[in-house]
N, C-alpha and C positions, 0 to 999 in steps of 0.2 A: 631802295631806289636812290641813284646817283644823286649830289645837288645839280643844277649848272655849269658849274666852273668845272664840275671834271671830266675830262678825255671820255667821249664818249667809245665803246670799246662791243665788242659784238665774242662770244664763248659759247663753244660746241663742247658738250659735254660727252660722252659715249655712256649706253648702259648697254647690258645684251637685250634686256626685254623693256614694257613698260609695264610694271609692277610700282607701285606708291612707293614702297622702300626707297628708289632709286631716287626720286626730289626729294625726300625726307632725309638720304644720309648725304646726298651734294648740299643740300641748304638748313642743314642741321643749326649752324651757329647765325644762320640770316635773321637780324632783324630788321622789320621795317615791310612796304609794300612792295604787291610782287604783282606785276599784271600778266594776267594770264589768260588761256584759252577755257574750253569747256573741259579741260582734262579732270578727272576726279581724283586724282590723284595728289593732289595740291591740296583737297582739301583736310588732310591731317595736320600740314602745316599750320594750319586757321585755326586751326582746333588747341595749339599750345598756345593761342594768345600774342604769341611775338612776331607774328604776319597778319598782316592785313592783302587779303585778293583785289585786285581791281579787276570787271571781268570785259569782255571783249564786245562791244556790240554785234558787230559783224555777224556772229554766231546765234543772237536775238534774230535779227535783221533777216535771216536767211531761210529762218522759218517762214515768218510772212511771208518773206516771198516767193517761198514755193508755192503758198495755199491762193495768191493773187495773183500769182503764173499761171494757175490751171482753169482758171475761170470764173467767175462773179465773188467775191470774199469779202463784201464791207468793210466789215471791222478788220479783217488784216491789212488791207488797203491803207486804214486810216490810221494804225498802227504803223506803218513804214510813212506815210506824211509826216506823222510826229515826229518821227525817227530823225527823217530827211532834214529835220527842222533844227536841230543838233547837231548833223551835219553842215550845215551851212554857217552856224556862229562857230565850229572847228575851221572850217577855212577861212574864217575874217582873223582868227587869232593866231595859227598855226604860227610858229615861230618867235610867238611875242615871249618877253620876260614872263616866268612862272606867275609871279603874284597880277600881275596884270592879266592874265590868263585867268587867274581862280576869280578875281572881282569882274570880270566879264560872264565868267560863266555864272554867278549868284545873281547876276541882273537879268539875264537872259535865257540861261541854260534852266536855274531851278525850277522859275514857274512849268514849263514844258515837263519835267519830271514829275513834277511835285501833281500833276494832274493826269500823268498817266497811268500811272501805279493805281489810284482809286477807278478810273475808268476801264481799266485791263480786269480789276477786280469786279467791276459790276456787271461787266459783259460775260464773263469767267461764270455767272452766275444765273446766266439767261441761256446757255447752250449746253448740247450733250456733254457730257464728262469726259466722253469714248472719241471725242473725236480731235482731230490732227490741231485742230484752233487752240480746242483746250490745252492739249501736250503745249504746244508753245506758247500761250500765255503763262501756263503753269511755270514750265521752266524760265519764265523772264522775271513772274515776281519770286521765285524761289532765289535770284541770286540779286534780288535789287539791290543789298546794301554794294555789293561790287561793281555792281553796274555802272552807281551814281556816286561812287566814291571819287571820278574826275572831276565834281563839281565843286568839290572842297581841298581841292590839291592842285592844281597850277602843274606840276611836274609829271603826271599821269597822262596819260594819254585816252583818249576816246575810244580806241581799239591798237590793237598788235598787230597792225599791218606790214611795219614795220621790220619786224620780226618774221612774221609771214614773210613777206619778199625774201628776205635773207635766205631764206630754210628753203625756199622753191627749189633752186637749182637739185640740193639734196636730195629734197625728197621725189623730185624725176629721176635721179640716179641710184635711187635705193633697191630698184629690182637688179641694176646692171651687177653691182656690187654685191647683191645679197648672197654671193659663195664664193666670196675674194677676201682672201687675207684670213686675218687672225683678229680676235678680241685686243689683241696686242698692239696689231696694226691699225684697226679703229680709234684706238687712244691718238696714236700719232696725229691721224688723220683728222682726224679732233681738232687737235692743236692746230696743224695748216691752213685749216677750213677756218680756224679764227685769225689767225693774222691775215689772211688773204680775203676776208668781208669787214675787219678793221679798217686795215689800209683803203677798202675801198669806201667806207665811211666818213675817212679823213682826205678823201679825192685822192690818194697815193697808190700811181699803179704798180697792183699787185706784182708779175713779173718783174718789174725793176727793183720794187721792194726788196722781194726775196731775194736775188741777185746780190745786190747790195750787202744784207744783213749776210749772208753766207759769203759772201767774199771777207767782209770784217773778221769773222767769225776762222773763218781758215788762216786768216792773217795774224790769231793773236788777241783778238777784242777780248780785254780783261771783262770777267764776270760781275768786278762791281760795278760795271759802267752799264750794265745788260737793258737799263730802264734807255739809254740810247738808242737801243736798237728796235723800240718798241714802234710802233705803226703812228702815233700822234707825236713821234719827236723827228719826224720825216716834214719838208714840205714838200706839197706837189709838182710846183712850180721849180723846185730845184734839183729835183731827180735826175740822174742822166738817163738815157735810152739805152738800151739794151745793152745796143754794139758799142757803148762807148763804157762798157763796166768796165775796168782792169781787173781781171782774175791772176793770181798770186800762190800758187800753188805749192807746196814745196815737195 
């Protein structure tokens, strides 16, 4: 995981399937925390020790709330309360300095943890085995240490929403696309798909961006200089528009 100071930056990876192998040889040399979805595929990473998972709530959250969507649920009910409760000290601090983030969440955030883990456990122990409550509490203490690992890190986040936003567009386009091109041309498209959700990260609009970068680029822009042309050494505020690019052709 990134510190603060550095350029926050968004990377589309290409694989043909999802098979484990394919996080395991992209993130072979990563060390450090990886926040992530319910993918099981991550967890070999965990397993050599030089990853640590932070996992996603949303994907907790979602079970409750199917089983409190469909009609009388108690304990799932009070389960998304707790939840909500988490949520709510995530929007007093969203944007603060990491460390100031992590000592807000030890005053606030642990006791709420620290008491749902044992009552998820006692409830877990009063209901069928066979049914939908169970599967979701199961699954919530089965990944607790990643759960609650934002309580002790300032830098992590409470869920990959984030992340989710980004991939939406994607993944609405993924039936259109699914008999277009080449494993070749996925790689490209890879790479566009990351500078064009950078720049939009860093407020720099995309189309002018690219514009810009490929007119340098046609003109001559030396290779040592390429960290220039990256999406965080752009401001937004001083992009031209469109029609005002000079294109330079030869």
């Amino acid at each position: 995981m990134a510190e603060r100071n550095d350029p926050p930056g968004v990377v589309y990876v290409y694989a043909p399937d999802r098979k484990a192998e394919r996080p395991m040889t992209h993130l072979d040399s990563f060390v450090g925390i990886l926040q992530v979805d319910g993918y099981s595929g991550y967890r070999p990473l965990a397993a050599k020790n030089a990853v640590s998972l932070a996992f996603c709530w949303p994907h907790v959250q979602r079970r409750f709330y199917e089983l409190a969507a469909a009609g009388s649920a108690p304990i799932a009910t009070e389960a998304l309360r707790r939840i909500a409760e988490l949520y709510r000290i995530e929007d007093d601090i969203r944007g603060r300095a990491s460390e100031e983030r992590r000592v807000i969440r030890q005053e606030k955030s642990r006791p709420i943890v620290d008491s749902l883990a044992p009552w998820l456990t006692e409830k877990l122990g009063l209901i069928s085995q066979k049914t939908k409550l169970a599967e979701a509490i199961r699954y919530t203490l089965s990944r607790w240490d990643g759960l609650t690992r934002f309580i002790d890190d300032g830098r992590i986040e409470i869920d990959s929403n984030t992340v989710e936003r980004s991939i939406r567009p994607i993944a609405l386009n993924r039936k259109n696309a699914l008999f277009a091109g080449s494993d070749a041309g996925a790689e490209h498209w890879a790479t566009i798909a990351s500078l064009i959700e950078t720049a939009k990260l860093h407020d720099v609009e995309p189309l002018g961006y690219l514009a810009d970068v490929l007119t340098k680029i046609v003109n001559g822009h030396p290779n040592s200089q390429i960290d220039e042309l990256l999406p965080w050494s752009y401001e937004a505020d001083k992009m031209l528009p469109i029609k005002q690019q000079a294109w330079s052709v030869p």
